[in-house]
C-alpha positions, 0 to 999 in steps of 0.5 A, spaced: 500 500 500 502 506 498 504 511 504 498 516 504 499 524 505 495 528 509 492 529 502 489 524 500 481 523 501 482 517 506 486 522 510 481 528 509 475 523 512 479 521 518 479 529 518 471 530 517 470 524 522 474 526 527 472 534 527 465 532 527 467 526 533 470 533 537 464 538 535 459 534 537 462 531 544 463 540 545 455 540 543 454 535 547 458 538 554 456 544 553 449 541 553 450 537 560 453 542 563 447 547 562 443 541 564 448 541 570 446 548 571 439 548 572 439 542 576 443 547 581 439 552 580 431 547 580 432 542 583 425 541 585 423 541 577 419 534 576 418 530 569 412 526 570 410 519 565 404 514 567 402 517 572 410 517 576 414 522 578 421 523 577 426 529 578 428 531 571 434 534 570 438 529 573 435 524 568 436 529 562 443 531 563 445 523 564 441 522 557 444 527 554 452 525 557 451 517 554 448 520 548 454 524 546 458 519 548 455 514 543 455 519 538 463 520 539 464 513 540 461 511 533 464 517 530 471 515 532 470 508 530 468 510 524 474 515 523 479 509 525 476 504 520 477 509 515 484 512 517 487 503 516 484 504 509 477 500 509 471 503 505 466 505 509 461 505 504 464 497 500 457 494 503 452 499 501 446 496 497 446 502 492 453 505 491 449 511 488 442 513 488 442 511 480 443 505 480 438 500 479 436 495 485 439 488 485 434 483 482 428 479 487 431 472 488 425 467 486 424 463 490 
């Protein structure tokens, strides 16, 4: 395999993936810590569902926090599965919207 550049398109999406892997976990901080703040600040503020009660920020800012880190999680795979050469999109059904769908397997 050839030595890459910081050029080359792989490394281009290893950049994008990694970029977006940073952007959305400082969105995703941003937001647990405004999540924070208000559970400080109203602590007495209660969701309720069915008929049960609970607080409501600490449950949203958990869901947020294991949310962002899913999401960073996935980015980052992504971006080291790309940056060892590996096509991302080599399985895909279609590779592009116009090519035609494979033919019905008849049974």
């Amino acid at each position: 395999m050839p030595p890459r550049t910081d050029d080359s398109p792989d490394m281009t999406a290893v950049r994008l993936l990694k970029g977006a892997a940073l952007v959305f976990a400082t969105l995703g901080a941003g937001m647990a810590a405004w999540g924070l703040d208000k559970w400080i600040r109203y602590p007495e503020a209660r969701a309720s569902q069915f008929g049960v009660e609970a607080p409501l920020w600490p449950a949203f800012t958990l869901f947020i926090v294991l949310a962002a880190t899913v999401g960073v999680r996935l980015l980052w795979i992504a971006a080291g599965r790309a940056e060892d050469g590996e096509d991302l999109f080599a399985r895909r059904h279609r590779r592009r919207r116009s090519d035609p769908p494979p033919p019905l397997e008849s049974e």
